[in-house]
LOGUVEX-424840 format. One record per residue (C-alpha): residue in one letter; x, z, y. Coordinates in steps of 0.05 Angstrom, whole numbers, padded with zeros to 5 digits, always signed. Example, Ala and Ser with C-alpha at 12.3 -4.5 7.8 and 13.67 -1.06 7.14 Angstrom:
# LOGUVEX-424840
A+00246+00156-00090;S+00273+00143-00021;
***
This chain:
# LOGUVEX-424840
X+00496-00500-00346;X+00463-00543-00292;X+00459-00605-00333;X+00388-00630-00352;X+00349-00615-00411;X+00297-00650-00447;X+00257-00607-00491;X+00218-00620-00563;X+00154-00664-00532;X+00202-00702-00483;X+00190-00665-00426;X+00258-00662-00385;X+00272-00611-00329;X+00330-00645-00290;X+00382-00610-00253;X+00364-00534-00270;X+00400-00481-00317;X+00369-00490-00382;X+00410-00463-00435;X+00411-00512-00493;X+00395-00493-00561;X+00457-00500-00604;X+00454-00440-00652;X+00513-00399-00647;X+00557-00420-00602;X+00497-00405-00549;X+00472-00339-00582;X+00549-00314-00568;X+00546-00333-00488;X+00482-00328-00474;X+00472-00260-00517;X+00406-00217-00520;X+00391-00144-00533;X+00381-00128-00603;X+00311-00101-00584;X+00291-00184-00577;X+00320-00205-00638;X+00271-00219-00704;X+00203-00203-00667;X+00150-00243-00641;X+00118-00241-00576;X+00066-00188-00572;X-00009-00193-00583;X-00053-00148-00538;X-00111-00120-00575;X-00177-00119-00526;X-00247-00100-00535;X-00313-00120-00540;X-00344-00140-00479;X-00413-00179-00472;X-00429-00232-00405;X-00494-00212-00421;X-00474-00137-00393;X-00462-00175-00325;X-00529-00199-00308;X-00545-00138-00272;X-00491-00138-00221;X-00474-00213-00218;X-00545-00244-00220;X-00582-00274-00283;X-00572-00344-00259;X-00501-00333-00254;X-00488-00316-00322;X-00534-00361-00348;X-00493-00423-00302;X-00438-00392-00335;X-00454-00399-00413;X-00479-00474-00394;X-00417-00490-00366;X-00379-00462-00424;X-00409-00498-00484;X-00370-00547-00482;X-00304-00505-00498;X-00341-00471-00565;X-00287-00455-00605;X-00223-00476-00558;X-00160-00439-00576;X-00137-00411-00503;X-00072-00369-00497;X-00053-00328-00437;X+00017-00302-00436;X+00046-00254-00380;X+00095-00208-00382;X+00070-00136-00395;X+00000-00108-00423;X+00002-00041-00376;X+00013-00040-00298;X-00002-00089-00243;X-00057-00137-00230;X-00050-00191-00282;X-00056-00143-00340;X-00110-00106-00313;X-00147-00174-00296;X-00134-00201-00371;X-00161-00143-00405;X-00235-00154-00384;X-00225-00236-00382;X-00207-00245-00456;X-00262-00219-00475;X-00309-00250-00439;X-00273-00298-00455;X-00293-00290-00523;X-00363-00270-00509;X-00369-00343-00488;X-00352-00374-00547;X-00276-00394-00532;X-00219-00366-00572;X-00181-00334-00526;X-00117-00289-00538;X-00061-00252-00495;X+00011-00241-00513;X+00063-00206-00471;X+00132-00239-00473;X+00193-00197-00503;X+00243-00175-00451;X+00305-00118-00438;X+00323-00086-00375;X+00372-00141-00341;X+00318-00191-00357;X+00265-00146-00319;X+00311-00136-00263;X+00323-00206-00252;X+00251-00212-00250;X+00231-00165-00206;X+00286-00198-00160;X+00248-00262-00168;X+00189-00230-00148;X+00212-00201-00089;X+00248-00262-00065;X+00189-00309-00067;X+00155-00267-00023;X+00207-00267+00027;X+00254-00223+00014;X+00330-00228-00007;X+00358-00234-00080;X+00423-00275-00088;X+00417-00291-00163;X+00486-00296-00199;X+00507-00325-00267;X+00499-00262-00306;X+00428-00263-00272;X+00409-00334-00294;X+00441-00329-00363;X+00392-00260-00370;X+00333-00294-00349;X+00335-00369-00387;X+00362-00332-00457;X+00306-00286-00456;X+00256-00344-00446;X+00295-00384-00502;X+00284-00319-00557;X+00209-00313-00527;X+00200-00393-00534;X+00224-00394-00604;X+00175-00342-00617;X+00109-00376-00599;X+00065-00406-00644;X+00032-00471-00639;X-00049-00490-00643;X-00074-00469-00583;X-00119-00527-00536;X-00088-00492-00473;X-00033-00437-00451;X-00040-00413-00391;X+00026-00381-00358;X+00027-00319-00309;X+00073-00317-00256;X+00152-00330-00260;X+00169-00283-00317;X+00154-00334-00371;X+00156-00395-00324;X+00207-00437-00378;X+00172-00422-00435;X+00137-00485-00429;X+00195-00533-00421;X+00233-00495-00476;X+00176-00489-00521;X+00147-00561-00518;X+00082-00572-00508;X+00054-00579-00583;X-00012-00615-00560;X-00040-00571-00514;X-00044-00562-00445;X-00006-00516-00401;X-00022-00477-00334;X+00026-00443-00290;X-00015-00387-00252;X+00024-00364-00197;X-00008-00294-00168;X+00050-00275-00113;X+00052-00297-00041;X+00100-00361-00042;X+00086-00379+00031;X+00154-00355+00050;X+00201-00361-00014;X+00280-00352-00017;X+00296-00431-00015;X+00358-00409-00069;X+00302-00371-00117;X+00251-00425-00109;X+00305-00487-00122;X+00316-00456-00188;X+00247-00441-00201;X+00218-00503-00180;X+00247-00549-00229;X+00204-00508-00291;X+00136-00520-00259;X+00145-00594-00278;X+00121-00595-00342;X+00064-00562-00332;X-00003-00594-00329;X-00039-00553-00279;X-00012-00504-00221;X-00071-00449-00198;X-00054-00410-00130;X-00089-00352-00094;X-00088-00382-00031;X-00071-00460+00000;X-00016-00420+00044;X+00021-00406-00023;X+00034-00475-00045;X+00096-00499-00040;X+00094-00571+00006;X+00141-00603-00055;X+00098-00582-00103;X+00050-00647-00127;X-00021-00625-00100;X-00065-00662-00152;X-00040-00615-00202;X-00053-00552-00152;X-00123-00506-00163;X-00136-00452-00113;X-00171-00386-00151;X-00163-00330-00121;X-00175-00260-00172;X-00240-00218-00181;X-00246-00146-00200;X-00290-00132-00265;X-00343-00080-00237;X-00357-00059-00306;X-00293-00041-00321;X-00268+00041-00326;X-00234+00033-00257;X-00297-00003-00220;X-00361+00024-00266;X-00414+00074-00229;X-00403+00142-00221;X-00442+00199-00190;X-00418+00226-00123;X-00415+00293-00155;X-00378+00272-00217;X-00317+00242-00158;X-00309+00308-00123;X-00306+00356-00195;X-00254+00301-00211;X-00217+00293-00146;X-00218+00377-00142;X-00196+00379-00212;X-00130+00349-00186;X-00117+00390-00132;X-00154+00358-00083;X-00205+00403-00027;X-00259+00355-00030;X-00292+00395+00036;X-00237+00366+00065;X-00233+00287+00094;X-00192+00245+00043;X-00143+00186+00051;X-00133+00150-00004;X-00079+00085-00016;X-00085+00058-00093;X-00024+00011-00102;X+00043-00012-00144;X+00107+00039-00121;X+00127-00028-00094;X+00166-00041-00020;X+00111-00090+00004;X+00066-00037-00001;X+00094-00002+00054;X+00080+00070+00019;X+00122+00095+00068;X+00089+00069+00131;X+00027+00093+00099;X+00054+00171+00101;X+00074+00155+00174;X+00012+00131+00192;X-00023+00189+00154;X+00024+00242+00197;X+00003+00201+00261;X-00073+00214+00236;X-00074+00286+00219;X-00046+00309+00294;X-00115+00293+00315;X-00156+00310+00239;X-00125+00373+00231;X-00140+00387+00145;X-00127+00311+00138;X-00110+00308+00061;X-00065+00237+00036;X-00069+00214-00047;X-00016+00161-00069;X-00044+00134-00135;X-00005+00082-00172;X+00019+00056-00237;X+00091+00046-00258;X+00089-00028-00292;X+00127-00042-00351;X+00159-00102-00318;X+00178-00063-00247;X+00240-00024-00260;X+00248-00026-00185;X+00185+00020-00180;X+00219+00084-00205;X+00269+00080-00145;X+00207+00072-00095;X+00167+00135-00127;X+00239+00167-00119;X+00237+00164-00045;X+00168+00178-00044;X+00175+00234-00078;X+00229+00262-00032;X+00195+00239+00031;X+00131+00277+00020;X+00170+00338-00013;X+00142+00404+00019;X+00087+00369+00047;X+00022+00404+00008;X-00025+00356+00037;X-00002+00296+00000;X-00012+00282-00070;X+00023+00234-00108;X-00005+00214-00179;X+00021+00161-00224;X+00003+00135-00292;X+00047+00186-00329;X+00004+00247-00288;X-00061+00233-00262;X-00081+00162-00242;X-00118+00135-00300;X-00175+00084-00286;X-00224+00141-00283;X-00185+00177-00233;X-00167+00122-00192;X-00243+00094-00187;X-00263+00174-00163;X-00215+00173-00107;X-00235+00106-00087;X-00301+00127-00089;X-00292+00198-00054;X-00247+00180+00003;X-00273+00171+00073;X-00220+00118+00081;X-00186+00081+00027;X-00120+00044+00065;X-00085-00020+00031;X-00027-00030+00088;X+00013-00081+00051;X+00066-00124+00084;X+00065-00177+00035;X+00010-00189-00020;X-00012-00239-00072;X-00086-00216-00065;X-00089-00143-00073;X-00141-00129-00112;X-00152-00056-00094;X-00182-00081-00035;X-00243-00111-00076;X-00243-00053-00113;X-00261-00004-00054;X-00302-00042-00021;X-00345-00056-00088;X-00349+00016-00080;X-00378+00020-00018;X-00325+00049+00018;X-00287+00026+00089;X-00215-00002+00078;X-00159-00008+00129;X-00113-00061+00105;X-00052-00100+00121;X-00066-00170+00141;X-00022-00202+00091;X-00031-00252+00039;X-00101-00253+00002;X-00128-00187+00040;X-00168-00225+00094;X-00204-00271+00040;X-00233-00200+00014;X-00233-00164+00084;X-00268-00182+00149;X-00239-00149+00201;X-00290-00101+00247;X-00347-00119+00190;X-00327-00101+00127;X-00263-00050+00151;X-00198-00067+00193;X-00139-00115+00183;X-00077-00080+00213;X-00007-00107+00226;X+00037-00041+00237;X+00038+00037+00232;X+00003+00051+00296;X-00050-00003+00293;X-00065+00031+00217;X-00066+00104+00246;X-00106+00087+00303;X-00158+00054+00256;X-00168+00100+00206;X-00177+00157+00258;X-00233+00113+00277;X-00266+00109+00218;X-00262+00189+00205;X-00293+00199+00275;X-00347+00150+00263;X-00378+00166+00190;X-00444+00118+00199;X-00393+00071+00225;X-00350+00077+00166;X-00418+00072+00113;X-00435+00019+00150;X-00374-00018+00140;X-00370-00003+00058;X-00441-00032+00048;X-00420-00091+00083;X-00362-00095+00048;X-00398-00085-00024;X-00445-00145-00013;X-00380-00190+00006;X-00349-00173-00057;X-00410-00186-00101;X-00415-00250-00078;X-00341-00276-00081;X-00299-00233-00126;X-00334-00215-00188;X-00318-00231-00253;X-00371-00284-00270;X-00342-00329-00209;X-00267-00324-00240;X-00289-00347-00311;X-00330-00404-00279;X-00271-00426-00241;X-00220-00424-00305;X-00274-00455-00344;X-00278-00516-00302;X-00196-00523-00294;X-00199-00525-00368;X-00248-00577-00373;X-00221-00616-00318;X-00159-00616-00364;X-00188-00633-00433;
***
C-alpha cells in the first residue's frame, strides 16, 4: 500500500499509504466498524455569540479593526473539521470562534470526523509520538487510520471557500477528498519540535496538498516543511466564555466548598487533560513535597476525559490509585464535577494554580489562570513561556523539586503571589484574547483568497 496516489483535483501524495478507492475489494481489507458506515460527518451546533460583547474586555478599537478587516469575507463558506466536539483545547477553542465567526459576517461551520476505537488509538499514538515519545505504527495501525479518513472523506460535502484541518486526526482528508475549489489549512496545535522520524515520514507526505500550514510556535515546524506556506498563531482563551466569565470571590468558595473543598484552607489547583505530558503524577509529588512545610495544604485535579483520548482512562486509573486514601486530594473529571463553571471557580479560588507539563502544544489553562488573576507555576515546555514570564507573571519550572520549591513560595508570599496574577492578567489581555485569534485567521484567509 505504499504506492502513490493521486486524488480527484490532481493532487498526488507520492510514496505514502493511501488506500485506493476501488469499492469492494478495499471495503473487505481495509474494513470499518459498522458504527462509520451510512453517516455523515457530524455538525456541531453552537450559539449565539456577538464581537460586539468583546469591546469591554478587548478594547473598542480592537473589535472595530476587527469587523474592517473582515468585510471582505461577507458571506465566505469556512469549514473547520477536528476530531471530537467535547474534551481538549481545539473543541473548546471552536465553540466560541464559530460564532464569532458568524457574528462577523462569514459562514462558518464545525464538523467532527467519524471514528471507532482502533482509529482513536492510533491517534492518540500519533499524538504522543510527535511530541517525542515512542509509537511503532504497524499495518493494522495504518490500515485503521487511512480507512477511517477514506469513509470520513467520502462523507464531506463540497461548497465551502476554505476548510481548515485540526491536527493529525483528519490530516488525509484533504488529499482523499480533493480539493473542490476551496482552500485548505492544516492547523497543527501539538509540539512537533521533536517528532518520531517513523510517525512524521508517514505523516508528512499528507500536508502536501494543503494550501496553508499554521503552527503555535516557529520551534514546531518541521525544517522539510516549505516555509512560505507556514503561519505562526498561537491560541487565545475566550474570556467570555463559562470557563473564563467573572465571578464573585464569594460565589468560588460556596462552589469550591460545595465539592468538598475547606476553602479556609490554602488550595492547589492543576486544570489539565489525564494525559502523560502533563505529568499529573509529578504534580502529586510535588504537592506531598509542599504540604511537609503547609501543613492543611489541600490538591484539586480537574480534567476532562476527551472523546478522542482513550489513553486518558488509563492515566485517571493510576491517578486514581496513587492518591487513594489520601483525603486531601480531590480529583474531578467531566463525568463528576469539573464543568466549565467549576473549573473557572477553582482557577479563580486557588492560591496557586500549577500547569507542570513536560511537553505542550500551548496549554491554554495557563491563559486561563492568569486572565484570572491568579499566580501559575508551570512547566517550561512548548507554548507555556509565550503566555508565562518567569519571576513576573509566575514561575517556569523544569522538575518536581524546582515546582515544589516554587509554589511554597508563592503560599508564603501572598502580596507576592497577587502581584504576580495582575501582572499576569494584563499579559494575557493583550496577547491571547479572542479578538487577536480571529484577526490572525482572518488575514490567513485573505492572504489565501
Amino acid at each position: 500500500m505504499s504506492e502513490a496516489v493521486t486524488g480527484t483535483d490532481g493532487v498526488t501524495v507520492a510514496a505514502s499509504p493511501v488506500p485506493r478507492d476501488n469499492g469492494a475489494s478495499h471495503e473487505s481489507s481495509m474494513e470499518v466498524s459498522n458504527e462509520l458506515a451510512g453517516k455523515g460527518l457530524e455538525s456541531v451546533r453552537v450559539g449565539d455569540l456577538s464581537i460586539e460583547s468583546y469591546a469591554a474586555t478587548a478594547g473598542r478599537d480592537t473589535v472595530d479593526a476587527l469587523k474592517a478587516l473582515a468585510s471582505d469575507l461577507q458571506g465566505a463558506r469556512v469549514l473547520h473539521l477536528n476530531s471530537t466536539a467535547y474534551g481538549g483545547g481545539v473543541a473548546e477553542l471552536l465553540r466560541s470562534h464559530v460564532p464569532l465567526l458568524r457574528s462577523l459576517g462569514i459562514d462558518a461551520q464545525w464538523k467532527t470526523i467519524r471514528g471507532d476505537d482502533p482509529f482513536f488509538n492510533v491517534t492518540k499514538g500519533f499524538h504522543n509520538a510527535l511530541q517525542g515519545g515512542s509509537y511503532e505504527l504497524d499495518d493494522a495501525g495504518r490500515d485503521a487510520y487511512l480507512a477511517t479518513n477514506l469513509r470520513n472523506s467520502r462523507r464531506l460535502d463540497d461548497g465551502y471557500d476554505f476548510v481548515v484541518v485540526h491536527d493529525p486526526q483528519p490530516l488525509p482528508i484533504r488529499a482523499l477528498h480533493g480539493g473542490a475549489g476551496a482552500r485548505w489549512v492544516w492547523r497543527c496545535h501539538i509540539d512537533t519540535s521533536a517528532p518520531s522520524p517513523a510517525v512524521w515520514d508517514f505523516l508528512r507526505p499528507y500536508t502536501d496538498a494543503y494550501d496553508a500550514m499554521v503552527f503555535t510556535m516557529d520551534e514546531y515546524v518541521s525544517p522539510d516543511l516549505p516555509r512560505e506556506k507556514v503561519s505562526l498563531i498561537p491560541p487565545a482563551i475566550d474570556p467570555l466564555s463559562p470557563k473564563n466569565l467573572p465571578l464573585s470571590r464569594d460565589l468560588c468558595r460556596r462552589i469550591v466548598n460545595w465539592l468538598g473543598i475547606d476553602p479556609d484552607r490554602p488550595l492547589v489547583t492543576q486544570v489539565s487533560r489525564f494525559d502523560p505530558w502533563k505529568d499529573p503524577m509529578g504534580v502529586i509529588r510535588a504537592y506531598r513535597m509542599v504540604r511537609e512545610q503547609a501543613p492543611g495544604l489541600q490538591l484539586a485535579m480537574l480534567g476532562h476525559l476527551a472523546m478522542d483520548d482513550p489513553e486518558g482512562w488509563q492515566i485517571y486509573g493510576q491517578v486514581v490509585e496513587a492518591t487513594r486514601g489520601d483525603t486531601d486530594i480531590y480529583l474531578f473529571t467531566n463525568y463528576t464535577a469539573a464543568s466549565s463553571i467549576e473549573v473557572n471557580a477553582f482557577q479563580r479560588y486557588s492560591d496557586v494554580v500549577v500547569q507542570k507539563s513536560i511537553r505542550e502544544g500551548f496549554g491554554l489553562v495557563v491563559s486561563e489562570a492568569l486572565w484570572k488573576g491568579s499566580p501559575v507555576v508551570a512547566g517550561r515546555a512548548g507554548g507555556i513561556p509565550l503566555q508565562l514570564e518567569d519571576g513576573r507573571d509566575g514561575y517556569l519550572v523544569d522538575s518536581v523539586e524546582e515546582c515544589a520549591e516554587k509554589v511554597l513560595h508563592l503560599l508564603q508570599q501572598p502580596a507576592k503571589a497577587r502581584k504576580m496574577g495582575q501582572s499576569g492578567h494584563e499579559h494575557i489581555r493583550a496577547n491571547f484574547l479572542t479578538p487577536r485569534l480571529l484577526s490572525d485567521e482572518i488575514r490567513l484567509l485573505k492572504s489565501l483568497s
